[in-house]
C-alpha positions in Angstrom: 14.9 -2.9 -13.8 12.7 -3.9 -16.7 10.7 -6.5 -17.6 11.3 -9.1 -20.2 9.5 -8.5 -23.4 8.3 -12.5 -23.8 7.2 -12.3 -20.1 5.3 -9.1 -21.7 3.7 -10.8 -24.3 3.1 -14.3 -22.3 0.8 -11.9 -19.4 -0.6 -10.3 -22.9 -1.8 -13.7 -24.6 -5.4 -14.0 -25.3 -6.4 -10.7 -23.7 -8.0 -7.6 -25.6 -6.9 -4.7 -24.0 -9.7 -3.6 -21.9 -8.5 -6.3 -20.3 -5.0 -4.8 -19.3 -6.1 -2.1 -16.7 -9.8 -3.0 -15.8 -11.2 -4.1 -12.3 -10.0 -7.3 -12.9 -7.0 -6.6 -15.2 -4.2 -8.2 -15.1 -2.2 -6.3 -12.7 -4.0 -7.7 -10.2 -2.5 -11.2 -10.8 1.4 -10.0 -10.4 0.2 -7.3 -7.7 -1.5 -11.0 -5.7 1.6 -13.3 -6.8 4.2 -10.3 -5.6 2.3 -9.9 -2.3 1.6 -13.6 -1.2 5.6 -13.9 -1.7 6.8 -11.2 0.0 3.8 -12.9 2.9 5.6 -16.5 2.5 8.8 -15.2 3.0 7.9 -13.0 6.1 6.7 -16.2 7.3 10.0 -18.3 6.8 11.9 -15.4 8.7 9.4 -15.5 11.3 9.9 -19.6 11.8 13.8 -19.1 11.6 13.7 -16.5 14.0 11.2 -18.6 16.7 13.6 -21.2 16.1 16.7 -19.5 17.1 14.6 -19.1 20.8 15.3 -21.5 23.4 12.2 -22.5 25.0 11.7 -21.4 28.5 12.9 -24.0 31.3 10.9 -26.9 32.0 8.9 -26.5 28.7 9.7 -28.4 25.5 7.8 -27.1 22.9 7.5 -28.6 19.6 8.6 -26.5 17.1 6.6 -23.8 15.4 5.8 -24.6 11.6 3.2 -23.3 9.0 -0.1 -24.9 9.3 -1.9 -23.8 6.3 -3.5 -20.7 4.8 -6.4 -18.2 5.3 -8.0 -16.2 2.4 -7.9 -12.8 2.6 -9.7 -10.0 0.3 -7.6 -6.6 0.3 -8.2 -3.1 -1.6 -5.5 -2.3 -3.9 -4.5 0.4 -7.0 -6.0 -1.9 -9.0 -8.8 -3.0 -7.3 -9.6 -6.2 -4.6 -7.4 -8.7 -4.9 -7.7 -12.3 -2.6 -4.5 -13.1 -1.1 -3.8 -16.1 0.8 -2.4 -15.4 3.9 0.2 -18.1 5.4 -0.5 -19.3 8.9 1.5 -20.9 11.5 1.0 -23.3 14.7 1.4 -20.5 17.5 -0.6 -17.9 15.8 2.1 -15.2 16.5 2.6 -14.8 13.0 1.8 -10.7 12.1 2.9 -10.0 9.0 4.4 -6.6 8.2 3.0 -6.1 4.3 -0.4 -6.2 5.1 -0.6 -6.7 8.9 -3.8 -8.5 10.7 -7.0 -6.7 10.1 -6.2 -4.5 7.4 -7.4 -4.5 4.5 -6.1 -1.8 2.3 -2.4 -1.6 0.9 -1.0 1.4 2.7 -0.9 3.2 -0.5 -4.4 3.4 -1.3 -4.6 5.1 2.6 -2.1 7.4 1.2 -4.0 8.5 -1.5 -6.9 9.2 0.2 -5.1 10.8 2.6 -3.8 13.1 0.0 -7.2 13.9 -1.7 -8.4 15.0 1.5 -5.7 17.4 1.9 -6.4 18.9 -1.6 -9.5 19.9 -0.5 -11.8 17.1 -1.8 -15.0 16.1 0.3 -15.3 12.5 1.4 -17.9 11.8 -0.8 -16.2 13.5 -3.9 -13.4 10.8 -2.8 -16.1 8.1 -2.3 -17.4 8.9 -5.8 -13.3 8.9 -7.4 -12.4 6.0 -6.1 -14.8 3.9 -7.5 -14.8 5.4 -10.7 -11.0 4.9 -11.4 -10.4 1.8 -9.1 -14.1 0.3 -9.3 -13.7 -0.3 -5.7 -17.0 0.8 -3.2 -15.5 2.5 -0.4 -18.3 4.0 1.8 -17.7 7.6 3.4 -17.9 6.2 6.9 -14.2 4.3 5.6 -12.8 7.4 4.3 -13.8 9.6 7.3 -12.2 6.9 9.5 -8.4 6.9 7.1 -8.7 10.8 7.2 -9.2 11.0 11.3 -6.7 8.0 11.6 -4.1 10.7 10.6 -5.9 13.8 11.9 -4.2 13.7 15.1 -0.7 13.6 13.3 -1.5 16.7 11.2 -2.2 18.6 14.1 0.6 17.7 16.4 2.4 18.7 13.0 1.0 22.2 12.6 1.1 23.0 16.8 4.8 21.9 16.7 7.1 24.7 18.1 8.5 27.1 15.5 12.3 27.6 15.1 13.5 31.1 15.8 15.0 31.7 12.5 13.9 30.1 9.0 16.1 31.5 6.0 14.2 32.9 3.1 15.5 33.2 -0.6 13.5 35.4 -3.5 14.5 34.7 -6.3 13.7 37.1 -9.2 14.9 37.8 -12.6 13.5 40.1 -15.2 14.5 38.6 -19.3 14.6 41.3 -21.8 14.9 40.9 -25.3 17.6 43.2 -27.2 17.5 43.9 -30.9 21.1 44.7 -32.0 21.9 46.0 -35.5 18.9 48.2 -35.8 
């Protein structure tokens, strides 16, 4: 897919480039648009799916329908972005995207996550993560995403071992032949 080149220059308008990729870039205005989308429309499946329900006997229920918003600041790539979170009559609304009381797109977990498996010390992460995203994540956050996992990386390595895993080397040796003298 790519993006149309007005659209480009529209998002571009006005801006000196320090202002593209900074804390508060403008990738945090698509990233907030995209998300509080992909939120409304969980929302209208969620309705249409409470709808489709028949109330238990004996009750009758008015019908579930969105009853405003609530803000909600979350950690992302790019840095902290407010989203505003639809809400609904019942309160059984949990969205999937970013689901109640989180407050980190999954992906920033995952790349945690993967500095700690290179070897990095939380407050090597601590100190990376706000230099490139400008976000203040205290250790305390970064011990608790690591040990959130912890328990899945060691089912993962005490996991039973097959009886037979196929090997293949590989190896080649180049040489360079001078024909003709």
């Amino acid at each position: 897919m790519s993006i149309d080149k007005d659209l480009l220059d529209r998002l571009m308008e006005g801006r000196s480039p320090g202002d593209l990729f900074g804390k508060t870039g403008i990738l945090a205005e698509p990233t907030k648009a995209l998300a509080e989308r992909a939120l409304s429309t969980e929302m209208d499946v969620h309705l249409d799916e409470e709808r489709g329900e028949e109330p238990p006997e004996g009750q009758n229920q008015p019908p579930n329908r969105r009853n405003g918003r609530s803000q909600k600041t979350v950690t992302t790539d790019s840095g902290k972005v407010v989203l505003d979170i639809p809400r609904e009559r019942n309160g059984t609304f949990d969205p999937m995207l970013i689901a109640k009381y989180q407050r980190r797109f999954p992906e920033f977990d995952r790349k945690i996550v993967s500095m700690y498996a290179r070897g990095m010390t939380t407050r090597e992460i601590q100190g990376h993560i706000e230099e490139i995203y400008g976000v203040e994540a205290s250790p305390s956050l970064i011990s608790a995403i690591t040990d959130a996992v912890m328990e899945e990386v060691t089912a993962w390595q005490n996991r039973p071992l097959e009886p037979c895993y196929p090997i293949v080397f590989m190896d080649a040796i180049r040489v360079n032949i001078r024909s003709d003298g």
